[in-house]
N, C-alpha and C positions, 0 to 999 in steps of 0.2 A: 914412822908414827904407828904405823901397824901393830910393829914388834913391840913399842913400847904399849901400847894396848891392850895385848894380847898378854904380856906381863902383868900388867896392872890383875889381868881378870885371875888370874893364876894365885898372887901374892894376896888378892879379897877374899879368896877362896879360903887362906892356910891360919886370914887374920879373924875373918868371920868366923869361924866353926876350931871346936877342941876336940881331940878326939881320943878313941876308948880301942884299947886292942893291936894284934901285931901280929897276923896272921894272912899271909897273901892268900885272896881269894880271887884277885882280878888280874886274867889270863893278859900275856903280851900280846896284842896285835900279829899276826903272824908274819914274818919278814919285815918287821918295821924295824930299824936299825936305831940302835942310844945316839941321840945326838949330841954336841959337844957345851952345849951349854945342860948340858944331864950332868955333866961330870962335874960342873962350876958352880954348883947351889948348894954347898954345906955350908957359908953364912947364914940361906934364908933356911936352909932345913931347920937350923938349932935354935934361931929365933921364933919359928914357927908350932915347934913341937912338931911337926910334920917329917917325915921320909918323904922323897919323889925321884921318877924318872921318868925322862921324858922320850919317846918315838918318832921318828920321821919315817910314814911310807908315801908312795905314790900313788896308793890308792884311795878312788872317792871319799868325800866326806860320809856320803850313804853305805857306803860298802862297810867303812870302819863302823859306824853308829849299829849298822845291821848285824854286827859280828858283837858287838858288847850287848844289843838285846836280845841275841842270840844263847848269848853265856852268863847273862845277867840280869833271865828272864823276872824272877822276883823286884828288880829295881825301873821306876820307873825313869825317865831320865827328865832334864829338864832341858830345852832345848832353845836357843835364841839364833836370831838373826841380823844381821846388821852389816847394810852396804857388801863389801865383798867379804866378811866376816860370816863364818857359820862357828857355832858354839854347842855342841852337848854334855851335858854332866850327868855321870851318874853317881849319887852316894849310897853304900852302906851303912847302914845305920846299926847300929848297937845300944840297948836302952835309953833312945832316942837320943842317940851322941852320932858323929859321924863317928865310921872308925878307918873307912877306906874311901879314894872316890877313884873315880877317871876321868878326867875332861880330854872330850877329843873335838880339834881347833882345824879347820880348814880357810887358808886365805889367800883367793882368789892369784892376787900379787904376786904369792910366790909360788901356788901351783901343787902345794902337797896337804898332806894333812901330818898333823903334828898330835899324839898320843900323850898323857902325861898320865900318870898313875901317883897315887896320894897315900899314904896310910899314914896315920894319925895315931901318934904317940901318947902315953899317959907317965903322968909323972912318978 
């Protein structure tokens, strides 16, 4: 149920917001490894207008969140909580479009935190 939850928040992400631009600005996570459902989203990417990939490390939710306001001091992030769910996003924006995000996902359950990087396509 987790997982599919954790999906769901990902796929509201790509259907809510269109985005403007194609220029990576939001650094990997350091030692966070592509995980294998990174490799298995070119149906939602091309329905979404979106690019993505997703990270798995082992370290804290805080540690990762600390390292993207660390390098992405200009964005604020938005941040939620729920049960053993922790959730932060952050978006770049471009003439008030998103054009990149990051959502970094930690869940209790299974112990890691899970990195997902966004850039947002224009037609």
């Amino acid at each position: 149920m987790n997982k599919l939850y954790l999906g769901c928040i990902v796929v509201l992400i790509f259907i809510v917001v269109q985005g403007l631009g194609f220029a990576m600005e939001i650094p990997i996570y350091p030692g966070a490894k592509e995980t294998e459902a990174s490799k298995n989203l070119a149906s939602i990417q091309a329905q979404a207008g979106a690019e993505m990939q997703s990270f798995q490390t082992m370290d804290t939710f805080e540690e990762v969140v600390a390292f993207y306001e660390e390098n992405l001091p200009s964005v604020q992030p938005s941040k939620m909580s729920m049960g053993k769910m922790k959730v932060a996003t952050f978006m770049i924006m471009q003439n008030s479009c998103p054009k990149q995000g990051v959502s970094v996902q930690y869940n209790k359950e299974e112990g890691s935190t899970i990195v997902t990087i966004m850039e947002y396509k224009t037609d």
